[in-house]
C-alpha positions as a Python dict, from the first residue, in 0.01 Angstrom:
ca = {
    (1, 'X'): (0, 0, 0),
    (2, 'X'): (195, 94, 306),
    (3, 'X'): (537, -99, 350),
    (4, 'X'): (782, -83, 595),
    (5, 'X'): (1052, 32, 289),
    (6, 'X'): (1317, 267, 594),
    (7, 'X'): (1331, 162, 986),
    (8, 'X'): (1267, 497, 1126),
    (9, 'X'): (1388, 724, 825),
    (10, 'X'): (1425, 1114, 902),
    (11, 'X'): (1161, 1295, 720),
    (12, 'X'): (1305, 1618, 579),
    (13, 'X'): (1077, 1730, 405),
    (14, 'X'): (873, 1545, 119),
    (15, 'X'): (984, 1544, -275),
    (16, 'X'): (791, 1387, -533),
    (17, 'X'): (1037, 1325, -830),
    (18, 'X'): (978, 1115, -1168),
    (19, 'X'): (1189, 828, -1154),
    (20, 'X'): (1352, 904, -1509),
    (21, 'X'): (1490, 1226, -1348),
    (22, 'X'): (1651, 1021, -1062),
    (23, 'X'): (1792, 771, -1256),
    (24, 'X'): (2057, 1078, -1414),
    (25, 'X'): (2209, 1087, -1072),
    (26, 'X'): (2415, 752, -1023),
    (27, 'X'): (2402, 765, -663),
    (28, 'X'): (2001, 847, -620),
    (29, 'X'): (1911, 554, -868),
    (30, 'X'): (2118, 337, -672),
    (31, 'X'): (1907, 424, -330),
    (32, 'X'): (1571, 374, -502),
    (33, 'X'): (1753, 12, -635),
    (34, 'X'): (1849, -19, -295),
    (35, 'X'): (1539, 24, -106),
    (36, 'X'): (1238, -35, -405),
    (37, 'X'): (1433, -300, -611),
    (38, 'X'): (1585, -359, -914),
    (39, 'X'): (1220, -300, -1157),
    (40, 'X'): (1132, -3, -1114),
    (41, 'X'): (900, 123, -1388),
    (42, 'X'): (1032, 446, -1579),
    (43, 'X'): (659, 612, -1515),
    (44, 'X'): (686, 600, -1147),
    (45, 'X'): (718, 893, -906),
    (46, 'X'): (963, 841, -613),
    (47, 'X'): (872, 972, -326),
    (48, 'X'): (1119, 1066, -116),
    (49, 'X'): (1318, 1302, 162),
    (50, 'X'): (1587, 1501, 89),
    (51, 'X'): (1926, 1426, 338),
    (52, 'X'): (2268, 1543, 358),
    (53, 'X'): (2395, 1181, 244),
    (54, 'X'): (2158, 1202, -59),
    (55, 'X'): (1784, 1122, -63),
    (56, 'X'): (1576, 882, 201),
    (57, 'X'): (1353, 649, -53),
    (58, 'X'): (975, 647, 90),
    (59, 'X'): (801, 481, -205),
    (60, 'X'): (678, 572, -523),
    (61, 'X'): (334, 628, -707),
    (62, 'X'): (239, 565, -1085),
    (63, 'X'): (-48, 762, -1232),
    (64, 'X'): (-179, 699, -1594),
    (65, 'X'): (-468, 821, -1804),
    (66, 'X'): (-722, 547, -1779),
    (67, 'X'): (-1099, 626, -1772),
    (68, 'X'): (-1273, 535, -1445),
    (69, 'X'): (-1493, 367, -1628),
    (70, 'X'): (-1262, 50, -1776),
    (71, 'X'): (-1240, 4, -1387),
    (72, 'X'): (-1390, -382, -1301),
    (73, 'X'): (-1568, -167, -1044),
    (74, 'X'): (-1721, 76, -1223),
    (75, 'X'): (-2046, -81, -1291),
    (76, 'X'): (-2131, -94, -874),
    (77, 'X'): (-2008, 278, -833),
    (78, 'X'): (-2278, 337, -1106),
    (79, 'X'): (-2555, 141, -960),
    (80, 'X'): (-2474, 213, -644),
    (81, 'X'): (-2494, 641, -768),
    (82, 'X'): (-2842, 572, -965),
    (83, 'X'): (-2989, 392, -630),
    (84, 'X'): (-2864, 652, -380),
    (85, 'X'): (-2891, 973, -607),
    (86, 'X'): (-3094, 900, -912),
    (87, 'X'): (-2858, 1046, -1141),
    (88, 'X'): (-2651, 852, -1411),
    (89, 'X'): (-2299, 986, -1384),
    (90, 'X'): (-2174, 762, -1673),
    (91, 'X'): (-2191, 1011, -1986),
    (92, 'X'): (-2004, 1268, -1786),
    (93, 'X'): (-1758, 986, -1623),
    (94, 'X'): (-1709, 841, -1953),
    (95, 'X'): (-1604, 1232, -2113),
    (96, 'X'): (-1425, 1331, -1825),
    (97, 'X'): (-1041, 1318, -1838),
    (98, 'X'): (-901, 1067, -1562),
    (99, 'X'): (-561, 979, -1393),
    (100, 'X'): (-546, 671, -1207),
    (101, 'X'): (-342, 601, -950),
    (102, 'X'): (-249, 287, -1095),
    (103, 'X'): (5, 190, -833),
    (104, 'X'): (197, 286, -478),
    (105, 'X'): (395, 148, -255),
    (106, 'X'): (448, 417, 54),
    (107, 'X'): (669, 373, 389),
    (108, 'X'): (457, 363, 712),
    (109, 'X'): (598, 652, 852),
    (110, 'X'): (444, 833, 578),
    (111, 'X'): (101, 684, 690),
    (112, 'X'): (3, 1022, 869),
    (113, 'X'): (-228, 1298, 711),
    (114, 'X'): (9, 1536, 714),
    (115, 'X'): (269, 1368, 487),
    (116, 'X'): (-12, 1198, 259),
    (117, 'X'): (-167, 1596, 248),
    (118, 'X'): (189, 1710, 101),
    (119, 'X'): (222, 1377, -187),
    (120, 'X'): (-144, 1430, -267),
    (121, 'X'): (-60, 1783, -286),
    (122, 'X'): (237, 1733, -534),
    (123, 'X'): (3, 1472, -714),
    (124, 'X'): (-240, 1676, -803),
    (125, 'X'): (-85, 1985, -899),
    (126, 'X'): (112, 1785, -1140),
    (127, 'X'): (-246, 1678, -1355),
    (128, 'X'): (-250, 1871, -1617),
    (129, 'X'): (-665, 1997, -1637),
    (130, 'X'): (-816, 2123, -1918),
    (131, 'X'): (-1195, 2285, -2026),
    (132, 'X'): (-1414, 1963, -1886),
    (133, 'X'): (-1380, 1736, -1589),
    (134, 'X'): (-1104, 1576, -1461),
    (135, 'X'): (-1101, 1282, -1179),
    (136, 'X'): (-795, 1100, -993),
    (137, 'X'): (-925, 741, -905),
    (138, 'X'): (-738, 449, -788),
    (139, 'X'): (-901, 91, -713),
    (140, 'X'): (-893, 50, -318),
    (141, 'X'): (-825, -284, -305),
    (142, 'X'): (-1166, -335, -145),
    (143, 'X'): (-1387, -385, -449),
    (144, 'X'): (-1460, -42, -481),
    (145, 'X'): (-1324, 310, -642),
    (146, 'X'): (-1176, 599, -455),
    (147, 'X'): (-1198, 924, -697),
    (148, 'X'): (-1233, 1273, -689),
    (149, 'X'): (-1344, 1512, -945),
    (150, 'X'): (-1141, 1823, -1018),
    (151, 'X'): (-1325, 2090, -1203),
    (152, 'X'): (-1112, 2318, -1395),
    (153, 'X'): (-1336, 2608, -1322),
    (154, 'X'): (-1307, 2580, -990),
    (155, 'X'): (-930, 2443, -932),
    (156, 'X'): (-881, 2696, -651),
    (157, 'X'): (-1172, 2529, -443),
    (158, 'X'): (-1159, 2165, -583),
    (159, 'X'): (-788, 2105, -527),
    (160, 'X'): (-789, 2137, -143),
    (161, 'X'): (-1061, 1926, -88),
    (162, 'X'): (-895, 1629, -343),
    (163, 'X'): (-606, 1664, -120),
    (164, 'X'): (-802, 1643, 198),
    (165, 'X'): (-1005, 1355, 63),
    (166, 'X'): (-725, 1120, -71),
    (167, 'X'): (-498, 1217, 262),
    (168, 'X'): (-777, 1108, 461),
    (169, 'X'): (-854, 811, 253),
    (170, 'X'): (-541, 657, 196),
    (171, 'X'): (-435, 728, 610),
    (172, 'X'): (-749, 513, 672),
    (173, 'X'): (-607, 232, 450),
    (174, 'X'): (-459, -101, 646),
    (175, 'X'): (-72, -141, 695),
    (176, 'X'): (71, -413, 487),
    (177, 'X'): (316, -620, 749),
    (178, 'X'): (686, -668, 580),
    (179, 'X'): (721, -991, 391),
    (180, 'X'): (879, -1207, 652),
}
């Protein structure tokens, strides 16, 4: 979800850093304390902009390997593929490797396509793919899935369009107002 985390940060540039490397530099844990809070899990991926004082926390995102389909959603993305298509997607959904985007929390001024091109761009080069399919997903908050295949055979044509797709996606998505 979008947040208002900065008030009208300076964008540098965009980093994408596991939050166990930032907590080995005292003064960049305490800015992601500072502006995330005091729990942040070990798995997440701080997003953030380089500055000469240290680093400008936007948010962070927390993949894991969960198949698409233990999603509570899963069963209407099938139906809803059988009615449209006619094809059953669930033998190759249920082999396919996944990474879910099981959390984020971004700031709003990173709620353009540009910025969201460059995380999803760090994102996905970091899955590791292998000899069959691999999808990103994340629950939208809307009762449905958001995904993307990423065929290893093809990674040099798949991966711009997964960036394109969750950039354009996740700009679409509403602002969350700060908790007043």
């Amino acid at each position: 979800m979008f947040q208002r985390l900065q008030e009208n940060p300076t964008i540098n540039g965009i980093m994408c850093v596991p939050y166990s490397n930032i907590m080995r530099n005292d003064n960049a844990r305490q800015r992601c304390i500072d502006v995330l809070g005091n729990i942040i899990p070990n798995e997440a991926v701080i997003v953030y902009s380089p500055s000469d004082d240290g680093i400008v926390v936007l948010g962070y995102y927390i993949l894991n390997n969960q198949n698409i389909t233990e999603s509570v959603f899963y069963n209407a993305l099938r139906d809803n593929s059988i009615n449209s298509h006619g094809i059953d997607c669930h033998q190759s959904f249920l082999n396919a490797e996944c990474h879910k985007i099981q959390e984020w929390v971004f700031d709003v001024s990173l709620n353009n396509k540009q910025h969201l091109y460059h995380i999803f761009s760090i994102m996905i080069s970091s899955i590791e793919t292998h000899e069959r399919l691999t999808i990103l997903w994340c629950e939208s908050g809307f009762n449905d899935i958001i995904y993307y295949p990423i065929d290893n055979e093809n990674n040099n044509h798949f991966y711009p369009l997964a960036e394109y797709y969750f950039s354009g996606t996740f700009y679409s998505i509403i602002i969350e107002q700060p908790n007043q």
